[in-house]
N, C-alpha and C positions, 0 to 999 in steps of 0.2 A: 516490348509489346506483350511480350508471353507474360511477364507478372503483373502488367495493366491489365489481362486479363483476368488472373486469377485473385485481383485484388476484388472487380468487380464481380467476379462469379462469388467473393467469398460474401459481399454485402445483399447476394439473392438470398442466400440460405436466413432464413426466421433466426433457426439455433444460435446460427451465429452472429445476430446482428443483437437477439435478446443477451447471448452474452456478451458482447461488446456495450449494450448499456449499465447492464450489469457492475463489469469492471470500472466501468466511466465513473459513475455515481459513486463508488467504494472511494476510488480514490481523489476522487472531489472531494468526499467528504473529509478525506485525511486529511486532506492542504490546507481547507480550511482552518481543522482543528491546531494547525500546525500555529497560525496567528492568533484564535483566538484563546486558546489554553493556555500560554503565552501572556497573552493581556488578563486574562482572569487570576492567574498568581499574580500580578504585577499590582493587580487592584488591592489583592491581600499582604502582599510582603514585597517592596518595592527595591532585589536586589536580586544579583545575575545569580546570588548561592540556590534562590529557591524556586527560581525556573530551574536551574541545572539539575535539582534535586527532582524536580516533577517531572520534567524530558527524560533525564536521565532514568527513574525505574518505568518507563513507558519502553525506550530501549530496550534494556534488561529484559523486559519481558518480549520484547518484538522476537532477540534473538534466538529464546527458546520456546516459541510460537513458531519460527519457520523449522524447527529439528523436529518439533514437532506435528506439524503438515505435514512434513515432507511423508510419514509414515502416516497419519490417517488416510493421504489421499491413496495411499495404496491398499488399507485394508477397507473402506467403504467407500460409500458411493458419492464421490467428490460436491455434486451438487449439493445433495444434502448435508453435505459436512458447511460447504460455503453458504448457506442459508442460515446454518445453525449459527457460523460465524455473524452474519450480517445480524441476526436479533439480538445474540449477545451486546454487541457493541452498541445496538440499539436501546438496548438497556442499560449500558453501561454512563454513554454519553447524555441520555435523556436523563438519569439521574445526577450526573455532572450536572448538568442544564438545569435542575431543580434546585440544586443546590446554592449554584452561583447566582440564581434567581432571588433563592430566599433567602440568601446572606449567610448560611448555614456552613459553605465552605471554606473548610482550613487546608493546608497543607499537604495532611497526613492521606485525607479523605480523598483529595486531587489526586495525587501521588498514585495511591491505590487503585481509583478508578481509572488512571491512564495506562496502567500495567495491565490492569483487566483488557482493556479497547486493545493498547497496543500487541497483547497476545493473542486475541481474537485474529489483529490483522496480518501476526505473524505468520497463524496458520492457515490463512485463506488465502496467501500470497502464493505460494507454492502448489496447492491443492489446485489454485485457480489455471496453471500453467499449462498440469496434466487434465483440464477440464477443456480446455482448447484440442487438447488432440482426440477431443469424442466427442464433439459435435461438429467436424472438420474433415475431409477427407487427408489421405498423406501427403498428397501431391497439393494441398493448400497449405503444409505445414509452415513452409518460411515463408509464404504471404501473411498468414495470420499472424504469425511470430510480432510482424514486422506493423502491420496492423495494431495489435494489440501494444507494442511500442508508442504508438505514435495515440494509441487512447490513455494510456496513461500518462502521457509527456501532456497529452491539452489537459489533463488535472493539473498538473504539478504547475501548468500557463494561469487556469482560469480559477483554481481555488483559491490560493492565497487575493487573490483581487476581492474574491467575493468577499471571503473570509474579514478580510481589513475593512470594505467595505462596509459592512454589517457590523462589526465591531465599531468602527465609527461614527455609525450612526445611530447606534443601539447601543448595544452592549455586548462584551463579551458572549452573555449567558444567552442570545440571541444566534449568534455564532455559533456555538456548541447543538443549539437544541436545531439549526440549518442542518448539522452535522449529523444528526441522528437521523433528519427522512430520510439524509442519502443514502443510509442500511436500508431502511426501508423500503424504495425505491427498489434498492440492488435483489432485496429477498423475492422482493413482487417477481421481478424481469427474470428472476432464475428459477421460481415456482412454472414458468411455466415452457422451461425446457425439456425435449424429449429426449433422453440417454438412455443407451441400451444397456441389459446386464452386462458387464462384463465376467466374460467366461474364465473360472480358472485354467492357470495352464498344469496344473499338475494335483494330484487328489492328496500329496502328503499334506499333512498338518502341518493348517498356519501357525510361523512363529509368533514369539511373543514382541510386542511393541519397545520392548526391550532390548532384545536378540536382533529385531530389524535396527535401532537405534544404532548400536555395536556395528555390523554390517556394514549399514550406512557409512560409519567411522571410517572403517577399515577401506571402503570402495573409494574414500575421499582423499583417504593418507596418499592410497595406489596410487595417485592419478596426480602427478607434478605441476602441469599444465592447468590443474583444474584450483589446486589448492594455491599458486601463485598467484593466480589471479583473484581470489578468493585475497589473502596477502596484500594484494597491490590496492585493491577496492575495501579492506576493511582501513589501511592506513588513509584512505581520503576519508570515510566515514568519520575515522578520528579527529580526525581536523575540521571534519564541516559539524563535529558536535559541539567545538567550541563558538564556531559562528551562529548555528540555531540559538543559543544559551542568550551570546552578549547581544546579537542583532536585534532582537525585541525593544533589551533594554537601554540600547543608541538609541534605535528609533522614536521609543518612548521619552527619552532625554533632550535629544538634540534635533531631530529630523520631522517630527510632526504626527508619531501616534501611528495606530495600528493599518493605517491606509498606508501610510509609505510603507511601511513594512511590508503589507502585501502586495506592494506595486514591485519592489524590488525582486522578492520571491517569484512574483511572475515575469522579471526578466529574466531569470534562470529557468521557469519551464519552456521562453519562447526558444529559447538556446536550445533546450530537451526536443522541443518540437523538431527543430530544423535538423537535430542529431539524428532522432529517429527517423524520418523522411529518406537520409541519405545512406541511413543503414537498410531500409528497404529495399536500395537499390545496388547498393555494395554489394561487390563481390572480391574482394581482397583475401592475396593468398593467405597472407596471416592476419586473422583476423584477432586474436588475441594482443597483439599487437598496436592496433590500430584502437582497439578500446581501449590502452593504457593509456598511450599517446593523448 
């Protein structure tokens, strides 16, 4: 009953319901991109080498877009770093979407701008985490947590649907430029949250973003617990990057086109949903455990 209530105390507060649409929309709009950037190379070079090639530096860049979050959210003001985030990508995908519109897109150009998006969202991922715990009090922390869970799991249910949807009955380049309001959207809903300064805790000289990077390093080497599971989560990563690659190109083959495709992808966020629901409620002794499993 205590976190039925604090679930519902957390949906009184504006801040937090503006940043919960916020996150919603960001990553709808991923999912989406997930199907149809997918079918837009497919349209141009009809083989698993030149998805893998397009996902794959979208990757590349997610992974050092999240090293690098991690240290803008600590020297400025998260919000406005995740805004900055949201127009980037809003730029990046609406040019995608001109492109695949005018016929103009190749490869190279795909490739490029999904690295662009994809690090945009690497650094907003993170950023976005510690922006939860300043518009939230402490004692909402693991309601929100848990909350914010279960916003990103109905993405990962309802984007791909859309996304194949609209690709089906459109086009790719229909999909993609869906893709861009949801920055859109997400910049509006975070324009107008109110965050307080945060106060330094100490008047030496900030290091460099470098120097933090390093730290970082070294805080993450420290911590065994922290970097096995890090370990255990990058080796599924591994493997579900060979399914993102060829699953496009089955469906496109054998199964019926970019609607199956996102019907499938949304049986794996209904799965996400019902995970996170029961991690709201969990309280198991090991919980590192219980994620791996």
């Amino acid at each position: 009953m205590e976190r039925d209530g604090d679930v519902r105390a957390l949906w009184r507060q504006r801040d937090f319901r503006r940043y919960l649409f916020a996150l919603a929309m960001s990553d709808l709009g991923n999912r989406m991109t997930i199907v149809a950037l997918a079918f837009a190379v497919l349209d141009i070079r009809h083989t698993a080498s030149a998805v893998g090639l397009v996902l794959g530096c979208g990757s590349v860049a997610f992974l050092v877009g999240l090293a690098v979050g991690g240290v803008l959210g600590d020297r400025f003001d998260r919000r406005r770093v995740m805004i900055a985030c949201d127009l980037a990508r809003l730029g990046t995908q609406g040019l995608t979407a001109a492109l695949v519109f005018s016929g103009d897109a190749r490869l190279w150009n795909l490739a490029l701008l999904a690295a662009l998006t994809e690090f945009g969202t690497g650094v907003f991922n993170p950023v976005s985490q510690g922006l939860a715990q300043s518009v939230v009090e402490e004692r909402y922390y693991r309601a929100a947590a848990g909350v914010r869970a279960m916003a990103i799991s109905a993405g990962e249910m309802i984007g791909p649907v859309i996304g194949g949807l609209i690709v089906a009955a459109a086009s790719p380049a229909w999909g993609l430029a869906a893709d861009a309001l949801t920055f859109a959207c997400s910049a509006v809903a975070l324009s107008g949250i109110r965050v307080a300064r945060r106060p330094r805790d100490t008047d030496e000289p900030e290091p460099s973003m470098f120097a933090q990077l390093v730290e970082g390093w070294a805080e993450f080497r420290a911590r065994r617990w922290l970097w096995s599971a890090i370990l255990a989560g990058g080796t599924i990563q591994f493997v579900w990057g060979a399914w993102g690659v060829l699953g496009p190109v089955v469906a496109s083959n054998r199964l019926g086109g970019a609607a199956v495709w996102g019907a499938i992808l949304t049986a794996m966020g209904a799965g996400a949903v019902v995970g996170a629901t029961i991690a709201t409620r969990a309280r198991p002794e090991r919980p590192l455990l219980l994620f791996t499993l």
